[in-house]
C-alpha positions in Angstrom: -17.8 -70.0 65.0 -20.8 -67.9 65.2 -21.3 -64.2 64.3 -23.1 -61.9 65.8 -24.5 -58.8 63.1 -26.2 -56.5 65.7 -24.2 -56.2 68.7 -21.1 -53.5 68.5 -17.9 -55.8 69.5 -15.3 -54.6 71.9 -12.0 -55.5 71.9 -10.9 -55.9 76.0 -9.1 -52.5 76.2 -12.5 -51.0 74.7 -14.3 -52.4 77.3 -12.3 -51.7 80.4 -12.4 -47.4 79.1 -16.3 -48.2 78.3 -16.8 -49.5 81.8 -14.8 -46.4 83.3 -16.7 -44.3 81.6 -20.1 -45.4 82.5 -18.8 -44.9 86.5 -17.3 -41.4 85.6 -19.5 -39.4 83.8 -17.9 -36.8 81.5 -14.0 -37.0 82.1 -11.0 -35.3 80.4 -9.0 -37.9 78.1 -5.4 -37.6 80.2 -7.3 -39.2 83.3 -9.2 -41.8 81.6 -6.8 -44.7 83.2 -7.9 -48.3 83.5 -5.7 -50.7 85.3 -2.3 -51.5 84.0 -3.6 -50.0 80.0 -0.9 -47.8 78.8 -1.5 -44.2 77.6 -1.6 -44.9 74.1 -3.7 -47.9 74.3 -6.3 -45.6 76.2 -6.1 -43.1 73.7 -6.5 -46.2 70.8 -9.9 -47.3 72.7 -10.9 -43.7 72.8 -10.8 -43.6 69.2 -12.5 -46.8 68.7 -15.2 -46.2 70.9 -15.9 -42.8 69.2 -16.0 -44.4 65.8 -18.1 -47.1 66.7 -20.7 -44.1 68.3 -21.0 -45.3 72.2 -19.0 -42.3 73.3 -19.3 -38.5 73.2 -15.8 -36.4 72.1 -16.1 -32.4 73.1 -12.8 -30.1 72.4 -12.3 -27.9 74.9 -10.0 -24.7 74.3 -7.3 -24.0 76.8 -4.8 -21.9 77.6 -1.8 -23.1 79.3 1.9 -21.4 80.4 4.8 -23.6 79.5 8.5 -22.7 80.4 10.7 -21.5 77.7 14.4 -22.9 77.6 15.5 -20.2 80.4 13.2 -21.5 82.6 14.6 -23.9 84.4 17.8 -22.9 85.3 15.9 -19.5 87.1 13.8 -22.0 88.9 17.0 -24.4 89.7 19.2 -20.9 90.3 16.5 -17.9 91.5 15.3 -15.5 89.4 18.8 -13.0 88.9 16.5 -9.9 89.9 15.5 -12.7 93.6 19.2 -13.4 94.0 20.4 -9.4 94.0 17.6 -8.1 96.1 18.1 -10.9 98.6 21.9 -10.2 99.0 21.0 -5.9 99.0 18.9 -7.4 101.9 21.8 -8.4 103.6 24.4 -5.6 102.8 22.4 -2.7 102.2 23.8 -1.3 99.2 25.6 -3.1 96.0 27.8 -1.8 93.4 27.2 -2.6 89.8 30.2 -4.2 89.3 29.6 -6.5 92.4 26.6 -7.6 90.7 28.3 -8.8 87.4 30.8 -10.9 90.1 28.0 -12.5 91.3 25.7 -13.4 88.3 28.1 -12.9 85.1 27.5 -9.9 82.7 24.0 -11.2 81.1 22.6 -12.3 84.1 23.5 -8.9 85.8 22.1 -7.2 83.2 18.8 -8.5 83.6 19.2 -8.3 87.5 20.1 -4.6 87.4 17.3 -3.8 84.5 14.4 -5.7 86.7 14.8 -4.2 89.9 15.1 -0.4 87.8 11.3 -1.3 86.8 10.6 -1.7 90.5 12.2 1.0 91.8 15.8 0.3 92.7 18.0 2.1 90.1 21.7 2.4 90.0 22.5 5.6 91.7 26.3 6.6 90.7 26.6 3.3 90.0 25.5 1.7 93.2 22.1 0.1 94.2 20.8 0.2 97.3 17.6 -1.6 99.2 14.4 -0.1 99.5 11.4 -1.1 101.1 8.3 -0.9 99.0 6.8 -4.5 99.1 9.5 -5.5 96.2 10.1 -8.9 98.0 6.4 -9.7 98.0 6.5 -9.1 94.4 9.8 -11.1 93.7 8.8 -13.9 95.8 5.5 -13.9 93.7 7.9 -14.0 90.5 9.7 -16.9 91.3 6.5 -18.8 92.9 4.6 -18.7 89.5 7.6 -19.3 87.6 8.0 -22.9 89.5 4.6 -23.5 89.5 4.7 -23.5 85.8 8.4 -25.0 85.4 6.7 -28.2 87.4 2.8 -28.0 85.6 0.9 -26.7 88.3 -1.7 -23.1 87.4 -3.0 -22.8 90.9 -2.0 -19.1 90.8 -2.8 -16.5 93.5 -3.6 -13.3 92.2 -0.1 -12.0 93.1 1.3 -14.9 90.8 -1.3 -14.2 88.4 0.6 -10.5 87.7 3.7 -11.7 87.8 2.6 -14.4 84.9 1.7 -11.9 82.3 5.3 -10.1 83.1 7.1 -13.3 82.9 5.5 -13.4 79.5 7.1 -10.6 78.0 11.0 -12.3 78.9 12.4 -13.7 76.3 12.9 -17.4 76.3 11.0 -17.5 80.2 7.5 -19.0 79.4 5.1 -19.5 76.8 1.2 -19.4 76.7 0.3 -22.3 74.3 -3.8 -22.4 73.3 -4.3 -26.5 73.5 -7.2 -28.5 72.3 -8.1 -30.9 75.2 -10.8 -33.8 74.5 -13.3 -34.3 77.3 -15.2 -38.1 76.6 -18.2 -39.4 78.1 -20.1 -42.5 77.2 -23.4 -42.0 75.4 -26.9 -43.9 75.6 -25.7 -46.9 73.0 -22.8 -46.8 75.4 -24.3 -47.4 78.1 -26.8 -50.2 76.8 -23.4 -52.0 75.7 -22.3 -51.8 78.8 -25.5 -53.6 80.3 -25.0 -56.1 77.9 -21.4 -56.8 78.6 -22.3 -59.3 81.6 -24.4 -61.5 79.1 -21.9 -62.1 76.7 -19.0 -63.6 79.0 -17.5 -65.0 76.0 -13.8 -65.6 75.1 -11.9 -62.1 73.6 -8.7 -63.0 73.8 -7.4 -66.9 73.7 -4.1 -67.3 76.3 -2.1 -69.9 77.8 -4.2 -70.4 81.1 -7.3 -70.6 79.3 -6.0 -73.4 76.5 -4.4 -75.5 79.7 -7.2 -75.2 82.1 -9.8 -76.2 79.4 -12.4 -72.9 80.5 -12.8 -72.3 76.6 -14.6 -75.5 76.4 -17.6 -73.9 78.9 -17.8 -70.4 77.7 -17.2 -70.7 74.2 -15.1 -67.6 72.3 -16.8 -63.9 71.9 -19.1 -63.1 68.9 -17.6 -60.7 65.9 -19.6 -58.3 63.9 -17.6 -58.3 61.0 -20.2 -55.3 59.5 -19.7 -52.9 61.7 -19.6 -49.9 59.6 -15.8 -47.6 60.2 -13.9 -50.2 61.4 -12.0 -50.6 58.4 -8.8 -48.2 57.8 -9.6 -46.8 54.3 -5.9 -47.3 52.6 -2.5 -48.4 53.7 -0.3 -45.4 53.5 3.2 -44.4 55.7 3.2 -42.8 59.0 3.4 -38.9 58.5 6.6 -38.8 60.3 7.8 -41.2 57.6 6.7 -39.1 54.6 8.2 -36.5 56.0 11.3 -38.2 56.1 11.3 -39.4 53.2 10.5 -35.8 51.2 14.0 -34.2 53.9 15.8 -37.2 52.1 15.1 -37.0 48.4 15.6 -33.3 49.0 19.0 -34.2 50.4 19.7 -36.4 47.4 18.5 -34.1 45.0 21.1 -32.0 45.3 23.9 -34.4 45.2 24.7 -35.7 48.8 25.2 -39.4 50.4 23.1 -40.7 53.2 25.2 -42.3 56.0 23.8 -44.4 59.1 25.6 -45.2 62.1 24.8 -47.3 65.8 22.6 -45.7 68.4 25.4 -46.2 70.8 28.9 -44.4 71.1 31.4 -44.3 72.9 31.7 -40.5 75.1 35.4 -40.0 73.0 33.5 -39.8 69.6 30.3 -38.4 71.0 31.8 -35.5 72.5 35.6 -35.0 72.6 36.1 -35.9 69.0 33.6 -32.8 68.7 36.2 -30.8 70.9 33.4 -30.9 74.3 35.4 -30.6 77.1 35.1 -33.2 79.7 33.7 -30.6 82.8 31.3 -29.9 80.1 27.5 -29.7 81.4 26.4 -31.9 78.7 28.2 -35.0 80.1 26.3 -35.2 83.0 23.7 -38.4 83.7 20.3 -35.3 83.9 21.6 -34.5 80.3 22.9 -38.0 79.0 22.0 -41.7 79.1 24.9 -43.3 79.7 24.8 -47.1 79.7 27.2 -49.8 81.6 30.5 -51.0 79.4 30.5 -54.5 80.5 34.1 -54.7 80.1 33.8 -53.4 76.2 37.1 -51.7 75.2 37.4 -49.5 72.1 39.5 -51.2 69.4 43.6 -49.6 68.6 42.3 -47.5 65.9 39.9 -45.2 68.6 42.5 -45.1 71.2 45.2 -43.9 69.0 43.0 -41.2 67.9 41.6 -40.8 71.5 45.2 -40.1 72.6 45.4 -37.4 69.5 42.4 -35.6 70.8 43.5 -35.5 74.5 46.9 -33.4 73.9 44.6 -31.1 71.6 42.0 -30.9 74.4 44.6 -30.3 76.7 47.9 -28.0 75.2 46.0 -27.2 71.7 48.0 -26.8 68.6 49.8 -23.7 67.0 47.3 -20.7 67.4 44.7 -22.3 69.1 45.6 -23.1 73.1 43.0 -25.9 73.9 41.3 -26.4 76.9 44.0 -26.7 79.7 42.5 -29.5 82.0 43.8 -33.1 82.4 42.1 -35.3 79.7 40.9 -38.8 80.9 41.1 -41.9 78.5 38.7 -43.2 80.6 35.7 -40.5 80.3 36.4 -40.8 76.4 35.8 -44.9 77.4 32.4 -44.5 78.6 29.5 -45.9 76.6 25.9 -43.5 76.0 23.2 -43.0 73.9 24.1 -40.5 70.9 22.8 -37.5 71.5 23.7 -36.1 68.2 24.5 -38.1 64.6 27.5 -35.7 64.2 29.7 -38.2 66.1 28.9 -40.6 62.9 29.3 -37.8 60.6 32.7 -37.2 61.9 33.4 -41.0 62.3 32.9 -40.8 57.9 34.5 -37.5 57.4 37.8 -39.4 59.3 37.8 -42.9 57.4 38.2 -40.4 54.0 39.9 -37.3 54.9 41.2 -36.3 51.9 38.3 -36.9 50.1 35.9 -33.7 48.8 32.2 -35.1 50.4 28.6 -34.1 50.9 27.1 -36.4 53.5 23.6 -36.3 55.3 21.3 -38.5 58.0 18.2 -38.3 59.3 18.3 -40.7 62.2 17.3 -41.3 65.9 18.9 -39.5 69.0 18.9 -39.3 72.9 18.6 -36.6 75.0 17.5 -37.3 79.1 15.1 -34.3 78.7 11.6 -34.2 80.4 9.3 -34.7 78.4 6.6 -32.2 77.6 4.7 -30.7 74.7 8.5 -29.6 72.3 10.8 -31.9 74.3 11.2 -35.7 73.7 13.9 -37.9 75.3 14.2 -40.1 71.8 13.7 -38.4 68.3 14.5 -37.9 65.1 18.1 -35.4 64.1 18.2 -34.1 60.1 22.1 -33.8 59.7 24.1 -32.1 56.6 27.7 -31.6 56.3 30.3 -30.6 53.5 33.6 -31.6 53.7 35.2 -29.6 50.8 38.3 -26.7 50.3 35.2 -24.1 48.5 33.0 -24.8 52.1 33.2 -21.1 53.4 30.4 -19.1 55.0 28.8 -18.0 52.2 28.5 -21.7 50.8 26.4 -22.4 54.5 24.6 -19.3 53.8 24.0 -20.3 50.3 23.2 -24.1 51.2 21.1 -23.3 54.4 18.5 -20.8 51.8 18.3 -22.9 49.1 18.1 -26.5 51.4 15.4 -24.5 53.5 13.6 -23.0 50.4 13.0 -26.7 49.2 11.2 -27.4 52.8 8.5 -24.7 51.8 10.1 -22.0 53.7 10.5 -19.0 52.1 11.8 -16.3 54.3 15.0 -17.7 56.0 17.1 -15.1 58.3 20.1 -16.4 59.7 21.3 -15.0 62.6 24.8 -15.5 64.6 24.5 -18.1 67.8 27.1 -20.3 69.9 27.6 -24.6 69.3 30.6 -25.8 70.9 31.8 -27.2 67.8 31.0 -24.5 65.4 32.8 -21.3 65.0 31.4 -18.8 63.4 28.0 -20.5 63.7 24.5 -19.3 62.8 20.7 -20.0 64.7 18.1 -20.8 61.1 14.8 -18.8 61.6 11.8 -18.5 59.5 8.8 -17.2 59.0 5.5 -18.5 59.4 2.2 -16.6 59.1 4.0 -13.8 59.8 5.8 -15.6 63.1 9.3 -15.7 63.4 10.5 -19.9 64.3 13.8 -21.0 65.0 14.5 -24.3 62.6 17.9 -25.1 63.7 21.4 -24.4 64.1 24.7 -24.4 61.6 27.9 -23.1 61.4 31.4 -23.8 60.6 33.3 -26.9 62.2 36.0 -25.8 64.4 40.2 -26.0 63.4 40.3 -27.7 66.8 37.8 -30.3 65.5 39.5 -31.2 61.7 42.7 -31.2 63.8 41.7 -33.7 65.8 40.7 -35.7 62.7 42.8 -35.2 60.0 40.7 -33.2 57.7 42.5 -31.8 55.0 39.6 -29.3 54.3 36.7 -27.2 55.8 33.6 -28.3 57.4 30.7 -26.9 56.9 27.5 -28.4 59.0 23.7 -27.2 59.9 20.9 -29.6 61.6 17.3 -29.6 62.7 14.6 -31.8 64.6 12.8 -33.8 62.6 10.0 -33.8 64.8 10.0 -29.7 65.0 9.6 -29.8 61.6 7.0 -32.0 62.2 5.0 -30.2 64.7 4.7 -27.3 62.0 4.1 -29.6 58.8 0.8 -30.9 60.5 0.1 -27.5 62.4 0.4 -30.4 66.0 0.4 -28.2 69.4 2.4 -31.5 71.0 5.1 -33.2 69.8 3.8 -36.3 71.3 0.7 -36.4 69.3 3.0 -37.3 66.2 3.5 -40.9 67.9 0.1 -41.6 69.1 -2.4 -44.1 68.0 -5.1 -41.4 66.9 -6.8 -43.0 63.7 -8.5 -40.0 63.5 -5.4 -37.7 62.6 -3.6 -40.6 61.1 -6.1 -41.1 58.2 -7.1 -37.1 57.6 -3.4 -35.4 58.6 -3.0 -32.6 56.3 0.3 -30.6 55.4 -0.3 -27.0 56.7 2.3 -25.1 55.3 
C-alpha cells in the first residue's frame, strides 16, 4: 500500500461538507447538509476539517426567545387575557366570577390582572369592553408567542413589544444568548478540493466494489498517517459518564443500593401503581410512547396486585376516597416506554416491604417531548428513595441539603410544589452565580401509593435530570451538545461550577 505524506486525507463524509462548502461560501453550521449525512456526522466532519486547517470556524453571538413550560398550552389554548377580551367582545360586560368559570381561578387571575394593565379593570366587580386598540395589541401577544412556541423571530414591530412583555411572565419565554458557528472553507481548502478529482482512489472498500472487481483499476486511496492533530490525546469517559459516575459514588457514599430495571413497563406499574389516574393527561400518545403488546400478558403476580390498585383507584381506603372512575385492567395492560425509574423503584420497595431500605438509579427514560435546547425525548433520571419508619419531612429536608451539598451546591431552598404521587412534596432550587435554578422535585410518597403496595413504612423520594445537571456542570447552552461528536469540547470540557 502506498502512503502519501503531503496531501491532507479526507475521510468521504469530509469530503462531501468540503465540497459544499467550496459551492456555499460562508454558511452557518445547522444548514451545512450533504445528501443522506446525519447531523452528527456533519458536525464530526466539521470538526475534522477545522483541525486539519481547510476550514474557517467564526462564533457568532445570538440572542434567541425560547418558550418556557407555560408556553404551549397559551399557544394550544389562547393567551387567558385573548380568551376574556374575545368573549367581553361578544357580551359586553363580564363578572369576575364568570371569568374564574371559564378559565379556573389561576388562569382568571392572570386574565383579569392583564387586561387591568391595558385598561379594562373590574368595576364593582364586573369588566366591561372597551375600545382602545386592546385587540391589536392582544392579537400581537398571541402572534409572537406562536411564532416563538414554533421557532420562527420574524417579528413585526407590534410583536416585537409584546416580546419583551412576554418576557417578564413567569414560566412564558426565555431569551437564551447562544454561540452559533458560521464555517467556510479556506485557501488549503479549496486547493484540496481541486485535487480531489485526481485522486479517484478507493476510501471506503464495500460489497459492490469486491464483486465487480473496480478495486483492481483504481487502486485504494492514499493515507497520511503524519498528519499532525489527528490523534485523540488520551482515552478518557464521556463527560456524561463521569458525571454519572461522581452522582453514584455520592449515592453509595452515604449508604444506599443501586437498583436497575427494563426500559419497558407495563402502564399498571408505570402509572397506576404510582396512584395516576387513567384520564390522566400523562397517558396520552403526545406525552407517552407506547409500544404494541403482541399478545404479551402480565404474569399472576401483576394482575393480582393490578386488581389491588383498581378498588383503591376507584373507592379508596379508610380516610382517603380514591379517584371515583371505573378502573380498566386493560389500560393498566398496555406496554410503554418508562417515563420515570420510580415504577422500578416501587417494583423493589414491593418484593421487600417490610424491609427498612435506601435505594437509588441513575438510568434512562422516555418522554415524547419536542426536542429543543432543555427538552430531550430519551435521557438520563437520578432517582433516590427511603423506605424507612424515621422517613419524615425533615429526613427529605435533611437528605435533599446534604445529597445536594455533595453536588457542589451550596445554597439549596426548597420550596412547596405538586407531583401526583407526592404529598406534601417540595420543587429543589439553587443558586448559581447569584441565579436561582430549579434542580428537581421530592416529596413524600402518598398513603394511597404504600397502600397499593404493601409498605409497612414511609416513603420518602426526590429526583433530577441528569442531563440538567449536565448542562450546568459544563456551563452547555443546549442539552443536545452533551451527545454530539464535537472533539473539540470532548477533549477540553471543563467543570464550571
Amino acid at each position: 500500500m502506498k502512503f502519501n505524506f503531503t496531501d491532507v486525507e479526507l475521510s468521504f463524509e469530509e469530503t462531501e461538507v468540503l465540497k459544499q462548502l467550496a459551492q456555499s461560501g460562508e454558511i452557518q453550521e445547522d444548514f451545512v447538509s450533504p445528501d443522506r449525512m446525519t447531523r452528527e456526522k456533519v458536525r464530526s466532519s466539521i470538526s475534522w476539517l477545522e483541525k486539519k486547517n481547510l476550514i474557517a470556524v467564526r462564533l457568532v453571538d445570538n440572542i434567541q426567545f425560547v418558550p418556557g413550560k407555560e408556553a404551549s398550552g397559551y399557544d394550544r389554548n389562547g393567551l387567558p387575557e385573548l380568551v376574556i377580551y374575545r368573549k367581553l367582545s361578544e357580551v359586553g360586560n363580564m363578572s369576575i366570577n364568570e371569568v374564574y368559570r371559564i378559565l379556573g381561578d389561576e388562569s382568571g387571575r392572570i386574565a383579569i390582572a392583564q387586561l387591568s394593565r391595558l385598561g379594562i379593570k373590574p368595576l364593582n366587580g364586573i369588566l366591561i369592553k372597551t375600545d382602545s386598540g386592546i385587540e391589536k395589541v392582544l392579537i400581537d401577544r398571541q402572534s409572537a408567542l406562536r411564532k416563538i412556541v414554533h421557532g420562527q423571530e420574524n417579528f413585526s414591530e407590534g410583536e416585537k413589544e409584546q416580546v419583551e412583555l412576554l418576557l417578564k411572565r413567569s414560566g412564558m419565554i426565555e431569551k437564551k444568548l447562544r454561540k452559533i458557528r458560521f464555517v467556510s472553507i479556506n485557501d488549503l481548502g479549496r486547493e484540496t478540493v481541486g485535487k480531489l478529482g485526481e485522486s479517484s482512489g478507493i476510501g471506503q472498500l464495500t460489497k459492490d466494489i469486491i464483486l465487480n472487481g473496480s478495486y483492481k483499476e483504481k487502486g485504494f486511496r492514499s493515507y497520511d498517517l503524519n498528519m499532525p492533530g489527528i490523534m485523540v490525546h488520551k482515552n478518557t469517559a464521556h463527560p456524561l459518564r463521569i458525571l454519572i459516575n461522581e452522582v453514584r459514588q455520592i449515592f453509595i457514599s452515604l449508604g444506599f443500593e443501586e437498583i436497575r430495571d427494563n426500559y419497558i413497563e407495563s402502564a399498571g406499574w408505570n402509572m397506576d401503581a404510582l396512584f395516576i389516574p387513567q384520564n390522566h393527561p400523562a397517558r396520552d400518545m403526545q406525552d407517552t410512547f407506547f409500544l404494541e403488546n403482541s399478545g404479551l400478558r402480565l404474569d399472576i403476580e401483576d394482575i393480582n396486585l393490578f386488581r389491588r390498585i383498581g378498588r383503591i383507584h376507584e373507592h379508596g381506603f379508610k380516610g382517603y376516597s380514591g379517584w371515583g372512575y371505573r378502573w380498566s385492567m386493560e389500560e393498566a395492560e398496555k406496554l410503554l416506554l418508562r417515563t420515570h425509574t420510580t415504577a422500578s423503584t416501587m417494583r423493589h420497595l414491593h418484593k421487600f416491604p417490610d424491609k427498612e431500605q435506601a435505594l437509588f438509579s441513575v438510568d434512562r427514560i422516555f418522554r415524547h417531548e419536542s426536542m429543543d435546547w432543555k427538552h430531550l425525548s430519551e435521557f438520563h433520571q437520578v432517582e433516590g428513595v427511603i423506605h424507612s419508619p424515621n422517613a419524615t419531612l425533615q429526613t427529605l429536608k435533611w437528605i435533599l441539603r446534604k445529597f445536594y451539598r455533595e453536588l457542589g451546591f451550596d445554597n439549596v431552598e426548597l420550596i412547596p410544589s405538586y407531583y401526583p404521587y407526592t404529598e406534601p412534596s417540595m420543587d429543589v432550587v439553587v443558586e448559581i452565580n447569584g441565579k436561582e435554578v430549579e434542580m428537581g422535585g421530592s416529596g413524600i410518597i402518598r398513603p394511597e401509593v404504600n397502600r397499593m403496595m404493601g409498605l409497612k413504612h414511609n416513603v420518602i423520594a426526590w429526583g433530577l435530570g441528569l442531563e440538567r445537571l449536565a448542562m450546568l456542570y459544563y456551563d452547555i447552552d443546549d442539552v443536545r451538545k452533551i451527545y454530539n461528536s464535537d472533539l473539540n469540547w470532548l477533549q477540553n470540557y471543563r467543570i464550571k461550577l
